[in-house]
C-alpha positions as a Markdown table, in Angstrom:
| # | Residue | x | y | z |
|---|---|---|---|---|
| 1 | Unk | 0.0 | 0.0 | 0.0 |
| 2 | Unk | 1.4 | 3.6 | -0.9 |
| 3 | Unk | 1.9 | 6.4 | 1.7 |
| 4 | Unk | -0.3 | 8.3 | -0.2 |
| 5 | Unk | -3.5 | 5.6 | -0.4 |
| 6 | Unk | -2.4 | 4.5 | 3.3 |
| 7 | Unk | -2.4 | 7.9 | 4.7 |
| 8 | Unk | -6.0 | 8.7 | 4.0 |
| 9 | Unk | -7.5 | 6.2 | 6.4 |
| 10 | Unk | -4.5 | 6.4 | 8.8 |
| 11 | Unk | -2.3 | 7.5 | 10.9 |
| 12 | Unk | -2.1 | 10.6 | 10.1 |
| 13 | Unk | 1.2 | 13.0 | 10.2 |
| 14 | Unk | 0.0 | 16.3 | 12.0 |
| 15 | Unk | 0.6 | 18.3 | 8.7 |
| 16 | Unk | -1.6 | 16.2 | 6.3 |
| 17 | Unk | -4.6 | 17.0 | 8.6 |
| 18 | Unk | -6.8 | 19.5 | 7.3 |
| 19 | Unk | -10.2 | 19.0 | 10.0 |
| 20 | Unk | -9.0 | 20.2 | 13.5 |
| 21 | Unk | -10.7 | 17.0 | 15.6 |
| 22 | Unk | -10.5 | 16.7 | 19.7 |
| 23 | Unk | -6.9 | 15.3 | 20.5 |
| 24 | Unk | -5.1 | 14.3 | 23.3 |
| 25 | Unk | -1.5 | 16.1 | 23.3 |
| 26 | Unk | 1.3 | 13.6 | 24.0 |
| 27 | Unk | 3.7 | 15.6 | 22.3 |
| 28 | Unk | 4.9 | 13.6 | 19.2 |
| 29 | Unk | 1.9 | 11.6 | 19.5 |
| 30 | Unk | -1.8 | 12.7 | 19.5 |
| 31 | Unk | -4.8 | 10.8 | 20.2 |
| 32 | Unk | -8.6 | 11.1 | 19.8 |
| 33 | Unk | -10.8 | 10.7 | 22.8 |
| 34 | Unk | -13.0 | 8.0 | 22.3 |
| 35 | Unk | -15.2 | 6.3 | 24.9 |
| 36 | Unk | -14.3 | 3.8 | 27.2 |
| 37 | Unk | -10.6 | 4.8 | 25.8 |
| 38 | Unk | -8.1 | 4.0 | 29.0 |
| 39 | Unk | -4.8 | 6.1 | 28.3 |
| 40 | Unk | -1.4 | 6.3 | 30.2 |
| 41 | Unk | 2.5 | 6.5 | 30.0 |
| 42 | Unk | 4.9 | 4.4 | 29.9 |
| 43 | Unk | 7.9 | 6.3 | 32.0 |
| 44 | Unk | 11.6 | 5.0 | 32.3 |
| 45 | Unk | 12.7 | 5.1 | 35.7 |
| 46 | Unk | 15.9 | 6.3 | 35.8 |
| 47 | Unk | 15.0 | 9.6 | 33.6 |
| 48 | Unk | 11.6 | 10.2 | 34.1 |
| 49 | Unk | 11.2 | 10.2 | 30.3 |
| 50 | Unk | 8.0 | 9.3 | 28.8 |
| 51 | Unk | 9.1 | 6.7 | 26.2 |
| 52 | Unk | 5.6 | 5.3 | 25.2 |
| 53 | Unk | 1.7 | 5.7 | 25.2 |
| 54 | Unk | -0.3 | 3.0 | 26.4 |
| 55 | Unk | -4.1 | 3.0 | 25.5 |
| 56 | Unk | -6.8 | 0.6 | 27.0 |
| 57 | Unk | -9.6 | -0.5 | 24.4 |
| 58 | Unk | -12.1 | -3.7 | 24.1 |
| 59 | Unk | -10.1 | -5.5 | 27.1 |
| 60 | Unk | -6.8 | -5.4 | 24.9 |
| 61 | Unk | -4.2 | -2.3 | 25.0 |
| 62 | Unk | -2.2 | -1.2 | 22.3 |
| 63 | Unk | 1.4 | 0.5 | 23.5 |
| 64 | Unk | 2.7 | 3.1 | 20.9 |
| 65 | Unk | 5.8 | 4.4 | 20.4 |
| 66 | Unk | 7.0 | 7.0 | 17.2 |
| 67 | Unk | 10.7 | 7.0 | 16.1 |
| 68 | Unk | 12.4 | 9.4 | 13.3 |
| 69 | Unk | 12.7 | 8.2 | 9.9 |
| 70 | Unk | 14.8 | 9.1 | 6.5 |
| 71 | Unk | 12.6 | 11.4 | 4.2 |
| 72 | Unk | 13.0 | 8.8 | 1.6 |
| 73 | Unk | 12.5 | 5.4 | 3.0 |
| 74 | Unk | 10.3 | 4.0 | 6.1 |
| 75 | Unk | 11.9 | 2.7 | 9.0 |
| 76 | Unk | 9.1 | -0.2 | 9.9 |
| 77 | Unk | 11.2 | -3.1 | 8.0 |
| 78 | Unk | 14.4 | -2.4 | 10.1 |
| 79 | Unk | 12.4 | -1.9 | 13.5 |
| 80 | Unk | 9.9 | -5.6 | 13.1 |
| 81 | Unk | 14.5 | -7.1 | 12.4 |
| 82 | Unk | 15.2 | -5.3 | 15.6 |
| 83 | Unk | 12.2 | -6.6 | 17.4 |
| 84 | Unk | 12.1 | -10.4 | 16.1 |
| 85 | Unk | 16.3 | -10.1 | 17.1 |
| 86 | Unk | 15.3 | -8.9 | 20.3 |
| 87 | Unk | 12.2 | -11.7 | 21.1 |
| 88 | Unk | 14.5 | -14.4 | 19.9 |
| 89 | Unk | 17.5 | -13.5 | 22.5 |
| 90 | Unk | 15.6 | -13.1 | 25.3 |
| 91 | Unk | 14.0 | -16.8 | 23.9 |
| 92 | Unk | 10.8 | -16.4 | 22.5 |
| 93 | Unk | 9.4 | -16.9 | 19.2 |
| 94 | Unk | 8.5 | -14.7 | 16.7 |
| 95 | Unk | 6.7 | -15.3 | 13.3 |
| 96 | Unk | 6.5 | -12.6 | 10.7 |
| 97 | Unk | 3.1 | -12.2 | 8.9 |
| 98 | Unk | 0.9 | -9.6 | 7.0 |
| 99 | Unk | -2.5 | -8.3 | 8.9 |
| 100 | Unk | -4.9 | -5.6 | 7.7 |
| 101 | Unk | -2.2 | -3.0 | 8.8 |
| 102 | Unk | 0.8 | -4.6 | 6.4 |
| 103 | Unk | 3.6 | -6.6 | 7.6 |
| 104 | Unk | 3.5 | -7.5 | 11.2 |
| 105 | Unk | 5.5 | -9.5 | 14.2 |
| 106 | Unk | 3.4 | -12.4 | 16.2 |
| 107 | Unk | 5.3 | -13.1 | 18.9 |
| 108 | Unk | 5.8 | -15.0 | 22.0 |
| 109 | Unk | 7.8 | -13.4 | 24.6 |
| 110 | Unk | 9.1 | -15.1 | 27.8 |
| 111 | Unk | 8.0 | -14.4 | 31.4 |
| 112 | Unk | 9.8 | -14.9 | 34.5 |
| 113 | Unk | 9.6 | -14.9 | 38.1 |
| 114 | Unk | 10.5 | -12.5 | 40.8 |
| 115 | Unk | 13.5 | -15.3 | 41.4 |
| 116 | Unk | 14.6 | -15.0 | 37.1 |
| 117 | Unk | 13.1 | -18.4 | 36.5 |
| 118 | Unk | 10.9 | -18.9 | 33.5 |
| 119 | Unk | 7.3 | -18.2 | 34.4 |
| 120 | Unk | 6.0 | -18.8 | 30.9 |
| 121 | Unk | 4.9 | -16.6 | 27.8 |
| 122 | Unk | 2.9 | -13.6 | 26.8 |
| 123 | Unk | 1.4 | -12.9 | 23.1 |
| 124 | Unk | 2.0 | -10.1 | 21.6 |
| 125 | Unk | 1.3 | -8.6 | 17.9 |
| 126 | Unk | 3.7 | -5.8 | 16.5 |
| 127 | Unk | 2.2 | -3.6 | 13.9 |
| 128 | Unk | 3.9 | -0.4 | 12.0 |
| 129 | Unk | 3.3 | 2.0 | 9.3 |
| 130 | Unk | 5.9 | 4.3 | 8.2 |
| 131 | Unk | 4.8 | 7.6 | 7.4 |
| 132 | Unk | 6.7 | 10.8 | 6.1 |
| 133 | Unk | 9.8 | 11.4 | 8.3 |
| 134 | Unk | 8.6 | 9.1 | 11.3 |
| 135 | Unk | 7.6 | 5.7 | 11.8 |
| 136 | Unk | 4.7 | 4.5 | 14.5 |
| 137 | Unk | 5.1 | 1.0 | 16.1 |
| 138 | Unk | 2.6 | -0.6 | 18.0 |
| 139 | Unk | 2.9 | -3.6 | 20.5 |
| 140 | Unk | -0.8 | -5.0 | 21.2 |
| 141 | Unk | -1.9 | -7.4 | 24.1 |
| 142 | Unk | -5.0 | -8.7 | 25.4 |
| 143 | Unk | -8.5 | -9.7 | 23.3 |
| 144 | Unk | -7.3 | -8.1 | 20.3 |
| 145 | Unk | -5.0 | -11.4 | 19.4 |
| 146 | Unk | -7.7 | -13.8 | 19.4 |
| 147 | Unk | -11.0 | -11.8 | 19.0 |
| 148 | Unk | -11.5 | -10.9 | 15.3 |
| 149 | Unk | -14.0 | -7.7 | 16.7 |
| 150 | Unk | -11.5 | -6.6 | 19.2 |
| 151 | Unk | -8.9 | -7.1 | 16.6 |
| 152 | Unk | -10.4 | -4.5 | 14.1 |
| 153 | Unk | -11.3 | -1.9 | 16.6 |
| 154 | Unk | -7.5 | -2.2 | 17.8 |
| 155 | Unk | -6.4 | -1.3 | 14.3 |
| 156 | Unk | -9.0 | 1.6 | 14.0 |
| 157 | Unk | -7.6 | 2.9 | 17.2 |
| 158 | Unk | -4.2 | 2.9 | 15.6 |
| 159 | Unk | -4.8 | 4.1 | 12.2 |
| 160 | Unk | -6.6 | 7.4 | 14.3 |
| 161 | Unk | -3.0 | 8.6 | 15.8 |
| 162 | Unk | -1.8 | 11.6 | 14.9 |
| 163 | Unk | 1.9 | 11.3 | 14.5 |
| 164 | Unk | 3.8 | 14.9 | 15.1 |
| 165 | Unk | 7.2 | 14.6 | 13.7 |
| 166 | Unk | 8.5 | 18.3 | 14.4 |
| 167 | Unk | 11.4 | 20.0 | 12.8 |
| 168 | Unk | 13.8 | 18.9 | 15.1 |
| 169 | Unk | 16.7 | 17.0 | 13.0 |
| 170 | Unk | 16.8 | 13.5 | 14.5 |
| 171 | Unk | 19.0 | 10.3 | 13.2 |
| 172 | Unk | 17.0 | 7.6 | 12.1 |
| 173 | Unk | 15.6 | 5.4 | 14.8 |
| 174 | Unk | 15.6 | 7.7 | 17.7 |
| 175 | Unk | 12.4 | 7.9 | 19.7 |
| 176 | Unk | 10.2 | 11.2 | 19.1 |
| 177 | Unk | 9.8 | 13.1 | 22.2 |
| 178 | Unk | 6.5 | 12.4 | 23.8 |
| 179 | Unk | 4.9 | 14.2 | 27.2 |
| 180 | Unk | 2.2 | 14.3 | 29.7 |
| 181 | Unk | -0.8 | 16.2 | 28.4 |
| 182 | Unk | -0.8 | 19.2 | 30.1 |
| 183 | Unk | -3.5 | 19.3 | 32.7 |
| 184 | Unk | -2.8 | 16.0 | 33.2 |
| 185 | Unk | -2.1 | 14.2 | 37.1 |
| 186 | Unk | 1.6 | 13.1 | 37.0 |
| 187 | Unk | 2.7 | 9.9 | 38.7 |
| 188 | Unk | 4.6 | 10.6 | 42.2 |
| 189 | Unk | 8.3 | 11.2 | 41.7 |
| 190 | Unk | 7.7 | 12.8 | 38.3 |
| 191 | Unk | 8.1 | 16.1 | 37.1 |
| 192 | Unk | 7.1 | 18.3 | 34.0 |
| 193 | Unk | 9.8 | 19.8 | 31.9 |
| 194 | Unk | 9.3 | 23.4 | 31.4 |
């Protein structure tokens, strides 16, 4: 599918949008409110940085994440290497296979216990679309990888993002600044960057 066919139902690069809708600001990321849409960061501890979105939909969630791409090629190929690398060291499985978003990652990750032994496997799906100077991956859990219904409103949730890429120069692969929405409660220990 071409940028240009794939862009009209989804996501969306903050420039391309012409209708002003309701969004959530997340900085690089924005999202429509939509009911019974549960949203929340993802925040590395030692920093305080906000390094993903998390959002709550038909008892599955779908964790975003938006990185910088080249002008002239998408990033999304490179990034489901990284990730299948990545399952497959820490011994899972990964399979790669094409959904109603494009190419995807089904995946088997390993658990383990408070004491590092194995405590068995979670699913997840990785999806991705490369759009123009940025590249949105999403990591999905819950009813969404076995519920066809679920499934599909997972994908509409993702192909409503609003991906804000911002003039910054960035190398290829680094992580697009994302925030707290302003007016928003702020876990304890973590501040807002003025």
């Amino acid at each position: 599918m071409s940028r240009e066919t794939a862009n009209q139902i989804g996501p969306f690069d903050s420039e391309s949008i012409e209708q002003v809708r309701p969004y959530v600001d997340f900085g690089a990321l924005r999202i429509e409110p939509i009911t019974d849409l549960g949203m929340s960061v993802e925040v590395e501890d030692n920093t305080n940085r906000v390094i993903a979105v998390t959002l709550e939909y038909a008892n599955s969630k779908l964790q975003l994440m938006a990185f910088a791409a080249p002008r002239t090629e998408g990033l999304w190929s490179e990034i489901r290497l990284a990730v299948a690398q990545n399952v497959a060291a820490q011994g899972g499985e990964v399979e790669e296979g094409y959904g109603s978003l494009g190419a995807e990652l089904k995946a088997k990750l390993p658990l383990v216990d408070d004491t590092g032994r194995a405590a068995g496997f979670r699913l997840a799906r990785f999806i991705g679309f490369d759009g123009p100077r940025w590249c949105l991956r999403g990591t999905v859990s819950g009813a969404a990888l076995n519920d066809p219904k679920a499934a599909a409103e997972i994908d509409d949730v993702f192909r409503s993002v609003v991906v804000h890429r911002g003039d910054a120069p960035l190398p290829p692969g680094e992580a697009l600044p994302l925030s707290v929405p302003a007016g928003s409660v702020l876990p304890p220990g973590m501040k807002t960057q003025s």
